[in-house]
N, C-alpha and C positions, 0 to 999 in steps of 0.2 A: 740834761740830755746825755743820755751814753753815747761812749766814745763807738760803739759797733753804728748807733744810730746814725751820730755824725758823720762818720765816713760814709754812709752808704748815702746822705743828703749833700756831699760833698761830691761824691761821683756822679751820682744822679745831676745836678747842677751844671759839672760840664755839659751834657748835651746843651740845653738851650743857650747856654753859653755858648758855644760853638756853633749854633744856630744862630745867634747873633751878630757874625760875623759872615753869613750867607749875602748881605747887602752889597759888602767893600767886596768882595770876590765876583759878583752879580758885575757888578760898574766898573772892575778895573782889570778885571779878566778874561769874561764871556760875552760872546757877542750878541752886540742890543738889540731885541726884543725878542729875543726865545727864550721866555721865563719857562714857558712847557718842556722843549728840549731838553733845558736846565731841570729841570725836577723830574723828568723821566732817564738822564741820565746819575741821577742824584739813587735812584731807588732802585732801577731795574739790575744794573750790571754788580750793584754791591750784592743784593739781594739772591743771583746767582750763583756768585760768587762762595758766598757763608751756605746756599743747599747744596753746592758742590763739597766747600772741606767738610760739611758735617753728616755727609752722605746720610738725608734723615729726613725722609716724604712725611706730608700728616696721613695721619689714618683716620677712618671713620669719620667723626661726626666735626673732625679739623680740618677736612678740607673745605667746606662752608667755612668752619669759623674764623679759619687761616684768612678765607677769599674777604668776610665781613671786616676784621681786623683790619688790615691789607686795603679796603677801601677808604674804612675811616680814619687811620691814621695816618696815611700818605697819599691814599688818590685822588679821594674827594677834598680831603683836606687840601693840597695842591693843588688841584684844581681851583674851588673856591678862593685860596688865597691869589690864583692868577685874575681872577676876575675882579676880585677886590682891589689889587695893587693898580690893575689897569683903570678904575674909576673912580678911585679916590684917592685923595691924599697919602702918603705911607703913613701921618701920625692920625689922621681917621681911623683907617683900616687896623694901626697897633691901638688905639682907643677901646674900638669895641671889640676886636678880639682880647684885652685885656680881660672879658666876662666873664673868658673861660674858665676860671676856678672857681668862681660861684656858680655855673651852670653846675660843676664836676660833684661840688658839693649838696647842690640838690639831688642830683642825679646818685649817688652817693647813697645819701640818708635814702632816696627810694628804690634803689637796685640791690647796695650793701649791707643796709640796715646799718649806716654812718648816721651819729648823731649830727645832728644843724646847729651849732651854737652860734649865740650870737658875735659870741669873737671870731668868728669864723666869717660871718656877715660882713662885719665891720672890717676885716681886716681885707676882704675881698675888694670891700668897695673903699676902702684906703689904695687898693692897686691901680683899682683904675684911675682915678685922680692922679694916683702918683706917674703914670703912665700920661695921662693925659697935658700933667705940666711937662712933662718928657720930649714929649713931640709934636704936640697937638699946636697950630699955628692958628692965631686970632682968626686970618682971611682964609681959612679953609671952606671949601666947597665940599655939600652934601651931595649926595647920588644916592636913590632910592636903592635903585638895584647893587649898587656897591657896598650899600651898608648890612641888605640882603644878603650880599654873599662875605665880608666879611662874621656877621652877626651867625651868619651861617659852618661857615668854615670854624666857630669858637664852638659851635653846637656840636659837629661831627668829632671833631678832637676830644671833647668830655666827655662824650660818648664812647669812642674807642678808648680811653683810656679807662674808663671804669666797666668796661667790658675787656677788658686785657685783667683787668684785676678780680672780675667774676668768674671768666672763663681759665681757670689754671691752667696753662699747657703741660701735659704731661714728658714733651720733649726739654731737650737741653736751650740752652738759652739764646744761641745763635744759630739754632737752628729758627727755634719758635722766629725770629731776628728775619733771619731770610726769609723764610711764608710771607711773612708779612710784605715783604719789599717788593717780592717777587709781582705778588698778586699786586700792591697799588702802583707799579710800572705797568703793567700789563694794562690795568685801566687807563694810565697814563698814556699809554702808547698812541693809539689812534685817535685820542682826542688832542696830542700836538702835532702827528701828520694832519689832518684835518685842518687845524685853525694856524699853524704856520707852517705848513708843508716837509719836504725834507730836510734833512740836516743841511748845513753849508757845505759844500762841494770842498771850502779848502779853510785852515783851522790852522790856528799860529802854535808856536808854543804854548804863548801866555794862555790862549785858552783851556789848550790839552791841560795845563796846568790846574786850572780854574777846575776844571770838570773833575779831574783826580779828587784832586780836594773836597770838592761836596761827593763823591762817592765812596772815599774809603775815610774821612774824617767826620764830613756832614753826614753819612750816613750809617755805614758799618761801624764806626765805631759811638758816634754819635746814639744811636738808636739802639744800639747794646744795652747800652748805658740806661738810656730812658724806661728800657720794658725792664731791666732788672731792677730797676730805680721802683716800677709798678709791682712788681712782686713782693718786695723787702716794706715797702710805705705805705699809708693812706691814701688812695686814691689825689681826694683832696690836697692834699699835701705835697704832691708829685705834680699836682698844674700850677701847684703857686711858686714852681719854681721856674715855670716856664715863663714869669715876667721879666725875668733877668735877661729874655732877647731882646729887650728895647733899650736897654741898660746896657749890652754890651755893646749892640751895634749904635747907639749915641756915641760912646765912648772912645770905640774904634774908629768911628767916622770925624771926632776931634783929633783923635793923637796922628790918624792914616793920612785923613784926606785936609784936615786943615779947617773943618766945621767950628763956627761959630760953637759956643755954647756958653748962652746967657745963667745968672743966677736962679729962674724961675724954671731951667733943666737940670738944677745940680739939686734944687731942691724938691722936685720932682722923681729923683732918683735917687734920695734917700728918703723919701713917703715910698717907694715900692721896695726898698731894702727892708726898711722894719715893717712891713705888711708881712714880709719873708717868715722876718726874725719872728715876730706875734703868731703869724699861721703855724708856724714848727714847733712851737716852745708849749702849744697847746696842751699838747697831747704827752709827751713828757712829764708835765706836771699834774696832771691827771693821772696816769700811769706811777708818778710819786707818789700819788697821794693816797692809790689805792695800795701802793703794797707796804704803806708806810705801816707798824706794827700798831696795835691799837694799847692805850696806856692803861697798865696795869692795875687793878682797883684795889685801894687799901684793904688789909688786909681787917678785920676785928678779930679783938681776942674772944677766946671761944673760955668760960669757965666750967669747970666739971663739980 
């Protein structure tokens, strides 16, 4: 793997890493039960923000794409994952959202003209097990509609993402960054006045705190990161890194909060670390193997 490739799989990795840690900030920050709030604060004021310093509108045929963008990568997607979180389990809900890189990879091979290997298969469905030893608790309860809308929310996400890697934006990268934000707060907006009214009248520190945080790190910089991540990578490639949010926020939630974490979660998070390492290692050695030179054929003597 080149070192240009690993760095840009290295950066790319913070976002969902840093999205990993949306949990502990969620519970020990902001107040309890305005996950909408939360994720319309999460998107709308960063996303402002980045079309203010890059003073840089879409034009023509980007502002649809900006708005489609913008729905599926942060409105609906938040959306969906609030309906999910509220009816199931969180290691439900990270179970089947775990699909989402094999959606990406279908979706992939039929939108990019990505090939479908089966190591690609396999390493997918290595994640979700790995995931699923992660979080996933014996006495968990199903919900139709819960699994609907996480199974859902993995659908709009591989979607937006191999539509962010069809659709090249012809602007700068935090610009393309803020369209995107701008547009899925905006859908955000009235669907958490609606389902839990206004904001709280009065807000501690610790929260103003909270909300900073998911909107210049969980988001602006977070989400920089992710759609440059979609540019420079494989579509595919770019969602299997987004397993490493159940992996950090496990992690975090031991060293922060003081979580249990049995042997059948340390070994479950290292099946979605080498799903990582396999998914990424693919295509480098393919790309070896094509530009390897081809060997020289002996030579025969020629008599005159």
């Amino acid at each position: 793997m080149g070192n240009s490739r690993l760095a840009t799989l290295l950066l790319t990795a913070l976002a969902p890493a840093v999205w990993g840690t949306t949990y502990v900030v969620t519970t020990e920050f902001l107040p309890p039960g305005r996950p909408l709030l939360a994720a319309v604060v999460r998107a709308l004021p960063a996303g402002l923000v980045l079309v203010a310093v890059t003073r840089r509108l879409p034009r023509g045929s980007w502002w649809w794409r900006a708005a489609v963008l913008g729905a599926l990568n942060i409105g609906a997607f938040f959306a969906l994952l609030f309906v999910a979180a509220y009816r199931l389990p969180g290691g439900v809900a990270a179970t089947v959202g775990a699909v989402q890189p094999l959606l990406a990879a279908g979706l992939s091979a039929g939108l990019l003209g990505e090939r479908l290997s089966l190591r690609t298969v396999l390493a997918g469905a290595a994640g979700v097990a790995g995931v699923s030893l992660l979080v996933l608790r014996a006495d968990a309860r199903l919900d139709a509609l819960g699994v609907a809308a996480a199974l859902g929310g993995a659908v709009v996400m591989a979607t937006g993402v191999v539509l962010s890697k069809r659709w090249a934006s012809p602007a700068p990268l935090l610009a393309t960054t803020g369209w995107q934000l701008v547009a899925g707060g905006i859908l955000l907006l009235p669907v958490a006045l609606l389902v839990e009214g206004p904001p709280p009248a009065s807000l501690t520190g610790g929260n103003l705190a909270g909300y900073a945080y998911l909107a210049v790190v969980g988001s602006a910089l977070a989400y920089a990161l992710w759609f440059r991540g979609i540019r420079a990578l494989p579509a595919t490639d770019v969602t299997f890194l987004g397993l490493l949010s159940p992996v950090v926020a496990t992690t975090v939630g031991w060293l922060a909060l003081g979580q249990d974490l049995a042997p059948a979660q340390v070994l479950g998070g290292l099946v979605v670390l080498g799903s990582l390492v396999v998914a990424q290692t693919r295509r480098s050695r393919a790309s070896a193997e094509q530009k390897a030179p081809l060997p020289e054929m002996p030579r025969t003597s020629q008599r005159s």
